[in-house]
C-alpha positions in Angstrom: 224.6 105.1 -37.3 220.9 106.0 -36.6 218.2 103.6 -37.2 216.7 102.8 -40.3 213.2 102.0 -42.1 213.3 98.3 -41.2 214.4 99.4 -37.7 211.5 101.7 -37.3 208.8 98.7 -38.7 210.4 96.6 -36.6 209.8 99.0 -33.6 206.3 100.1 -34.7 205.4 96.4 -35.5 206.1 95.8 -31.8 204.1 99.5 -30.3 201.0 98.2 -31.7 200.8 95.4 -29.6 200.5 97.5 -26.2 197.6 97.9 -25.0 195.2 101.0 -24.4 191.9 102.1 -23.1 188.9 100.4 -24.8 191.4 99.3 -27.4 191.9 102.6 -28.7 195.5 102.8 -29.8 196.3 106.2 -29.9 199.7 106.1 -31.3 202.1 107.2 -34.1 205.8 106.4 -34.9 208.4 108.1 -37.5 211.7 108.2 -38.1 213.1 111.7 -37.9 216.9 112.2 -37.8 218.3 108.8 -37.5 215.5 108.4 -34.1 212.4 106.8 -33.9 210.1 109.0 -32.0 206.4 107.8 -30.6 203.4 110.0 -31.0 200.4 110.3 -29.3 197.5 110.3 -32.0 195.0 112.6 -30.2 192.2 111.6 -32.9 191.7 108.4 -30.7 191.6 109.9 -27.7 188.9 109.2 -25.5 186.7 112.3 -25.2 184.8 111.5 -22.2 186.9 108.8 -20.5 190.4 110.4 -21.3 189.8 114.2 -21.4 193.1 114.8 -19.3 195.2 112.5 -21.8 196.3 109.8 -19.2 194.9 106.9 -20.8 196.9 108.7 -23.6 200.2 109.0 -22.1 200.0 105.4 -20.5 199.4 103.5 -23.7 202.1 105.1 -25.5 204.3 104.7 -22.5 203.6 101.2 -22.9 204.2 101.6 -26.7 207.8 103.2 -26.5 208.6 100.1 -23.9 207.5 97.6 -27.0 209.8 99.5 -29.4 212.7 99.4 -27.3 212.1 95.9 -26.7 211.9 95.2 -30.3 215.1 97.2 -31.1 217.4 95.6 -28.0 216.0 92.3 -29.5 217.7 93.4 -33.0 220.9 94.0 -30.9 220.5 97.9 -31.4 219.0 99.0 -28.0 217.9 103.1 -27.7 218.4 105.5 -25.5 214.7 107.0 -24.5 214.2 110.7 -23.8 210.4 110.7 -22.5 208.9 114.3 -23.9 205.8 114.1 -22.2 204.1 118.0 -23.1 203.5 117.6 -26.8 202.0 115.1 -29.8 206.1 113.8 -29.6 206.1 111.9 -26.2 209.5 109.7 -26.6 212.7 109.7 -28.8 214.5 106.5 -28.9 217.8 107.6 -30.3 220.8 104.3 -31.0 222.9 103.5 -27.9 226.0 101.1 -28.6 225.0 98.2 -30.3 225.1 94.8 -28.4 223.7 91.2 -28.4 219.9 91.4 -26.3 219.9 90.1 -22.6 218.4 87.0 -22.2 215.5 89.1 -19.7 215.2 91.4 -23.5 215.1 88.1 -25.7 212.4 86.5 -23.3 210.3 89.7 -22.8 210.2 90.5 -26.7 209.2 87.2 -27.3 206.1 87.7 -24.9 204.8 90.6 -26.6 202.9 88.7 -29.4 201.2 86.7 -26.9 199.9 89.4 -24.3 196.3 90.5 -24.3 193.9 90.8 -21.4 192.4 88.2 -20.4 188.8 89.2 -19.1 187.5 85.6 -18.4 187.9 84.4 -14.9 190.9 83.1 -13.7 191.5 79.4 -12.4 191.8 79.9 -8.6 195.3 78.7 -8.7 197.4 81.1 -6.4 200.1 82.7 -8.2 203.9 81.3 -7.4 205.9 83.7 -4.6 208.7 83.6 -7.3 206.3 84.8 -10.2 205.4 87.7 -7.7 209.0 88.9 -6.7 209.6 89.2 -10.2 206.0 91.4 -11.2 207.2 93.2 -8.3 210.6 93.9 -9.5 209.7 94.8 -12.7 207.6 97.6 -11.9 210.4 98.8 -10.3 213.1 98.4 -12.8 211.2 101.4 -14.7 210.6 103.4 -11.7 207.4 102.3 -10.6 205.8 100.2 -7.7 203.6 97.3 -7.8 201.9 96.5 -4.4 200.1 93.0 -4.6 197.0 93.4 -2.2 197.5 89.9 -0.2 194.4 89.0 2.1 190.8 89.4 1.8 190.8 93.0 4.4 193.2 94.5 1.3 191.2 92.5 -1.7 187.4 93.6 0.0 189.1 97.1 0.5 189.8 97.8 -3.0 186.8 95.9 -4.3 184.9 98.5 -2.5 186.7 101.5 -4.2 186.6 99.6 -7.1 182.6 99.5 -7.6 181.9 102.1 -6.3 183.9 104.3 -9.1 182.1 101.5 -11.8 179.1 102.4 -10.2 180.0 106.1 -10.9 180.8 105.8 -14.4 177.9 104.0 -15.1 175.7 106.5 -14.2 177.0 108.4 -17.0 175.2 108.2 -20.7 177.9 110.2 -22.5 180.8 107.6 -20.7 178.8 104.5 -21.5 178.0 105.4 -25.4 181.8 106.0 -25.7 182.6 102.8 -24.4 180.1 100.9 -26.4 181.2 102.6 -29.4 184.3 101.4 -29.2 182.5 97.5 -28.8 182.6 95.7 -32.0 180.4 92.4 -33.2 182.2 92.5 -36.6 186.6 92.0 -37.5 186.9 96.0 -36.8 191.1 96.8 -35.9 190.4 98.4 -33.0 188.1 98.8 -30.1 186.9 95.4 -27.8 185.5 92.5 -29.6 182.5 91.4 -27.7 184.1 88.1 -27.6 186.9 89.5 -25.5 184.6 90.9 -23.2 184.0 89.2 -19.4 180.6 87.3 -18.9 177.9 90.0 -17.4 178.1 90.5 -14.0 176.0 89.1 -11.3 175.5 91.0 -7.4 178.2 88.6 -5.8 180.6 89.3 -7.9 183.9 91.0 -6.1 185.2 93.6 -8.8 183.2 95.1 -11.7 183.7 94.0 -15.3 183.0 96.3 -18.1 180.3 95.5 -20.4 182.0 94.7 -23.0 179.5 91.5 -23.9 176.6 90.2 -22.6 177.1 86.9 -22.0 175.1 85.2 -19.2 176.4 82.4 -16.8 175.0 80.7 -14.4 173.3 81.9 -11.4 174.9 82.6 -8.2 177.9 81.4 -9.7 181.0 83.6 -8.4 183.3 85.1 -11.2 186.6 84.9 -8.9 186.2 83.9 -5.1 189.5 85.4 -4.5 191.7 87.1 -7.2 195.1 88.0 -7.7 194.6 92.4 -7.2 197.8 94.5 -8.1 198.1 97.8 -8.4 200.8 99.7 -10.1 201.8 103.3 -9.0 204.8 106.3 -9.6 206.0 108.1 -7.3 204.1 111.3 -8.7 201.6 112.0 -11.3 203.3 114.6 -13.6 203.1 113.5 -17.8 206.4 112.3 -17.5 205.0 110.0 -14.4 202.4 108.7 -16.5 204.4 107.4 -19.8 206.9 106.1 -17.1 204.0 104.3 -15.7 203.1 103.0 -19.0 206.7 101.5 -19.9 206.4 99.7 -16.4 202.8 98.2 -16.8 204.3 97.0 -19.8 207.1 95.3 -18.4 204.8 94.1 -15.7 202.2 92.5 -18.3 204.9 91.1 -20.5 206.8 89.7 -17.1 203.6 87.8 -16.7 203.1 86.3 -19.6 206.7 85.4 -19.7 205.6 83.0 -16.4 202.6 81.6 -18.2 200.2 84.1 -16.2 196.9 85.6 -17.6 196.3 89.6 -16.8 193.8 92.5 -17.9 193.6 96.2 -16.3 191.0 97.8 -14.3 191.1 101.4 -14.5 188.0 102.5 -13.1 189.3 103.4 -10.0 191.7 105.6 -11.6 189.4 107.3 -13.8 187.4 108.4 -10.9 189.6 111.0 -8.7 187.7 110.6 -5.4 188.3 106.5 -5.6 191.8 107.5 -7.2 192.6 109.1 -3.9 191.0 106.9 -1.7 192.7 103.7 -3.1 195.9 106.0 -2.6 194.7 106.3 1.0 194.3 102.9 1.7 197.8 101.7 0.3 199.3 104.2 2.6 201.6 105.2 -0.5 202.7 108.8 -0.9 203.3 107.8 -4.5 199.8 107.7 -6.9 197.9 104.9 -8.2 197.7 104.8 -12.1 196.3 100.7 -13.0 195.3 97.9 -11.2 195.8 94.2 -12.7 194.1 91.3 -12.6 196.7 88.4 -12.3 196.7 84.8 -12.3 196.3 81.4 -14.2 193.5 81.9 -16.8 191.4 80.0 -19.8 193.3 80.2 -23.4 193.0 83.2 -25.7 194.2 85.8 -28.6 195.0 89.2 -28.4 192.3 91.8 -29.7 193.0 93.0 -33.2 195.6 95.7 -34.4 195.8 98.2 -37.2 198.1 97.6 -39.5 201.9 98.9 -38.9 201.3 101.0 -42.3 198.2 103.0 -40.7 200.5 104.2 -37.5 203.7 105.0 -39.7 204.0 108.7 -40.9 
């Protein structure tokens, strides 16, 4: 029996609440043949940031790993064929119906409660055990997670890190397409300035967007020593990239499911000379396609959603 109306709201309901660069939710779902199949909306595509479609293929990666999450939970888990070269990047058709894991129950409860947390992070370390297990899921959906332990790794990527900010500062047409997607009022999309970080100060290790303006004081140190984890494939095909997405998905729901606070850092990714030089420097023949913030932080709400209505054709 293929899946239904209330299957596919139920699945769309849960897509929405992945995340996606500047907030931009590019994404569609329909039901086509019994399937529910993900779409990437290329009217929200980033222009300046996203010209290749990575930011794209990552969010609806991250999407289609919601909407399975959401179907498993109703006890009709999909088989996903990822088709990564068109508008239609995944077809979940229905695999044989069964109860949900307790991993699917617990990770499908998370997903109303993830958002990115831009606020600095208590400097309680993170548990081994919750590690092992960001680790692991990364690479239950074919991806690595290396966790940069030590200051030599954390200074390292720091480095690559501001300098590709730095980069994509200096450019006008990048930075008014970022700050168009900032919002002061209830808008459905885009960053609320209240979800940005406080503005940065010299000392600080990794750059924040500017998503708000808010000072703090003086001298005062965002994060001594964060948490840095950066998620990777083994290559960097389309398929690669919605493959990452499903995994930084898993990854950011694994953490909230231990009572962690995360957000995303992509600016070493959007730059391809830091890309490859943050590949050097984790001596991975695989590629680097996000880097996480992780740890223990202040209280917060997801950033608003359009309605399931506006992404259902």
């Amino acid at each position: 029996m293929g899946y239904t109306e209330n299957d596919l709201y139920a699945a769309a309901a849960a897509g929405i609440r992945a995340p996606s660069l500047h907030n931009s939710q590019p994404w569609r779902f329909r039901l086509r043949d019994g399937a529910i199949e993900v779409l990437a909306d290329r009217s929200r595509q980033l222009e300046i940031a996203d010209s290749a479609g990575w930011a794209v293929r990552i969010a609806c990666g991250a999407a289609t790993f919601n909407a399975r999450l959401a179907l498993a939970a109703l006890g009709r888990p999909a088989e996903v064929d990822l088709r990564p070269y068109g508008d239609l990047v995944a077809r979940l058709t229905p695999g044989p119906e069964r109860p949900p894991t307790y991993a699917e129950a617990d990770l499908a409860a998370a997903i109303p409660h993830r958002f990115s947390n831009r606020k600095p992070f208590w400097p309680d370390p993170v548990p081994s055990e919750a590690r092992i297990r960001l680790i692991e899921a990364a690479q239950i959906e074919g991806g690595w997670l290396d966790l940069l332990v030590g200051m030599t790794a954390l200074s390292g990527f720091a480095e690559i890190a501001r300098s590709a900010d730095r980069v994509l500062r200096r450019d006008p047409a990048y930075q008014a397409e970022m700050i168009g997607w900032t919002h002061a009022d209830a808008a459905p999309d885009g960053v609320p300035v209240t979800a940005g970080a406080p503005a940065g100060e010299p000392q600080d290790l990794l750059p924040q967007r500017s998503f708000a303006d808010r000072p703090r004081g003086s001298g005062r140190d965002f994060e001594p020593e964060p948490l840095v984890a950066v998620l990777g494939t083994p290559a960097d095909r389309p398929v690669d990239q919605l493959a990452a997405g499903q995994a930084l998905q898993r990854v950011l729901l694994t953490a909230t499911d231990a009572g962690l606070a995360s957000s995303m850092m992509s600016q070493p990714i959007e730059v391809p000379a830091a890309r490859e030089h943050l590949r050097r420097s984790l001596r991975r023949s695989g590629v680097p396609q996000i880097a996480l913030r992780l740890g223990f932080g202040q209280p917060g709400r997801p950033t608003p959603r359009r309605a399931v209505e506006d992404v259902l054709d």
